[in-house]
N, C-alpha and C positions, 0 to 999 in steps of 0.2 A: 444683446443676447436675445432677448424676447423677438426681432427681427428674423433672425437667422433661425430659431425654433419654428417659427412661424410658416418660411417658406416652405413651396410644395414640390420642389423639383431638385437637383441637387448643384450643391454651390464650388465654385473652383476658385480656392483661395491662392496669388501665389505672393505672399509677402519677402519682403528684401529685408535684409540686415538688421535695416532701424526702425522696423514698423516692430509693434508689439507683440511679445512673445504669443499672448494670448491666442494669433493669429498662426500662428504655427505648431507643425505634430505635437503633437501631446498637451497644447494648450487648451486653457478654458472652451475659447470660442470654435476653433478649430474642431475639439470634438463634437463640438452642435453642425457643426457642418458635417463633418465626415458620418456621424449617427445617421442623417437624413442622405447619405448616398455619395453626398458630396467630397473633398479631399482638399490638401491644403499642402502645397510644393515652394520651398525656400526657395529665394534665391541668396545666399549670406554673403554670396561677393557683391550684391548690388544695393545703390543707396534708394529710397522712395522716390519712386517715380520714373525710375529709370526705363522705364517699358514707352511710355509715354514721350520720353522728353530726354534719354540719355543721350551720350556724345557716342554715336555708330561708330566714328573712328576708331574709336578703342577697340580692341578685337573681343575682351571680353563683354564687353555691354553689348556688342554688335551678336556676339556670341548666346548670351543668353535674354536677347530679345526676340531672340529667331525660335528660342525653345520654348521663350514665354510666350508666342503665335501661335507655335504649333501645337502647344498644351490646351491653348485654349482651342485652339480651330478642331482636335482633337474631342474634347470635354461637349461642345457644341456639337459636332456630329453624333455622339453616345447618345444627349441628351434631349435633343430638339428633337 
């Protein structure tokens, strides 16, 4: 927590399914980020890590790896 208060810019959270609630809307951590400008976008049909390392063939992880890109490439442009 003390981490994320901390930063000076805003943060873009986008947790999946099994990562902790905390990290999503209405969560503990989530609202420290979203306070300081930042936001925080589910993904609940995907497991951790799927951004990184999931299987593209599957249409939906193919699907919403394209969205977790352009969120972020999105978030990056507003911010930097």
């Amino acid at each position: 927590r003390a981490m994320l208060e901390a930063a000076k810019m805003p943060i873009l959270l986008m947790p999946a399914s099994n990562d902790p609630s905390a990290l999503k809307p209405g969560g503990e951590l989530a609202a420290v980020v979203e306070a300081n400008g930042g936001s925080s976008v589910p993904f609940e049909e995907m497991s951790h890590g799927w951004a990184s390392r999931g299987d593209l063939s599957k249409p939906e992880v193919a699907r919403d790896a394209k969205g977790c890109y352009e969120r972020a490439l999105a978030h990056f442009k507003a911010h930097l």
